[in-house]
C-alpha positions in Angstrom: 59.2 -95.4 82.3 61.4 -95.5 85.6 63.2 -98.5 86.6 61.9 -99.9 89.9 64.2 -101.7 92.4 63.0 -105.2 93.1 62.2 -105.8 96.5 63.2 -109.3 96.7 64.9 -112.3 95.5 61.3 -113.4 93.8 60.9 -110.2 92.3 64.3 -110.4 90.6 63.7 -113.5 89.4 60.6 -112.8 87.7 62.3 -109.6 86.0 64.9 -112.0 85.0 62.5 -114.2 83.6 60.4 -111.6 81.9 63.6 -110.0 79.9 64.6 -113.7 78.9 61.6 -114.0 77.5 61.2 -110.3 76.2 64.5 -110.8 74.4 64.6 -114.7 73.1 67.5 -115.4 75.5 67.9 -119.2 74.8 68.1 -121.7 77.8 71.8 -122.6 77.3 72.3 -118.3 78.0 71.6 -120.2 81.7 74.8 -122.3 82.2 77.3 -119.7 80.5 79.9 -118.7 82.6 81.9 -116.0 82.8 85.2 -117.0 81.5 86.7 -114.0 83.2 86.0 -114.5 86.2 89.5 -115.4 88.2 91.9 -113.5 86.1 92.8 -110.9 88.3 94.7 -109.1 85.1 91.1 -108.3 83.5 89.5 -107.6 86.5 92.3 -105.2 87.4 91.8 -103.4 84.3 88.1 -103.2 83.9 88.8 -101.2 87.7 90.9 -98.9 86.5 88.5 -98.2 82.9 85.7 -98.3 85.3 87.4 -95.1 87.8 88.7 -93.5 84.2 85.2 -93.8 82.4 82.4 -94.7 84.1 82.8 -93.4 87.6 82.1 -89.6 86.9 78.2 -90.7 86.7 78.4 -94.0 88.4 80.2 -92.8 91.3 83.8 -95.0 92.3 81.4 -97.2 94.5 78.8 -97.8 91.2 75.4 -96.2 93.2 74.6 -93.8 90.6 76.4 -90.8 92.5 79.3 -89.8 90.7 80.3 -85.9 90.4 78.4 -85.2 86.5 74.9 -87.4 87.9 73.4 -84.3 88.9 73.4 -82.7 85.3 72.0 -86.2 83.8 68.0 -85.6 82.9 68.7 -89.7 83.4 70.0 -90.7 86.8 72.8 -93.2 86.3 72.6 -97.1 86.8 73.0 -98.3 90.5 75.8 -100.9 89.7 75.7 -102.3 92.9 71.6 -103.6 92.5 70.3 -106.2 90.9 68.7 -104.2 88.2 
């Protein structure tokens, strides 16, 4: 089954919803926050793992374009959409 890109905020919402309920996510998986978030030392890393690793299918900007997604039967994630 292909993924389909939601074509608005409604739409991503009601994937959301679906794969909460899909999975079991409990309501407090709502107010978690990322503790991450302003520590420039992770984020800095998880860059530089990200252009090491995951870029060579991703692509350095995360749309699914990197160098080897051409010899994937599977196109890579677009990192930069919603889904």
């Amino acid at each position: 089954m292909k993924a389909q890109t939601p074509k608005s905020s409604s739409d991503v919402q009601q994937r959301i919803a679906d794969m909460k309920q899909k999975w079991g996510t409990p309501a407090s998986a709502d107010t978690v926050k990322n503790p991450f978030a302003h520590n420039s030392a992770v984020t800095d890393s998880g860059k530089i793992i990200y252009q090491h690793i995951c870029s060579v299918c991703h692509g350095s900007g995360g749309k699914g374009d990197g160098v080897a997604a051409a010899g994937l039967d599977v196109r890579p994630a677009d990192h930069t959409s919603a889904f």
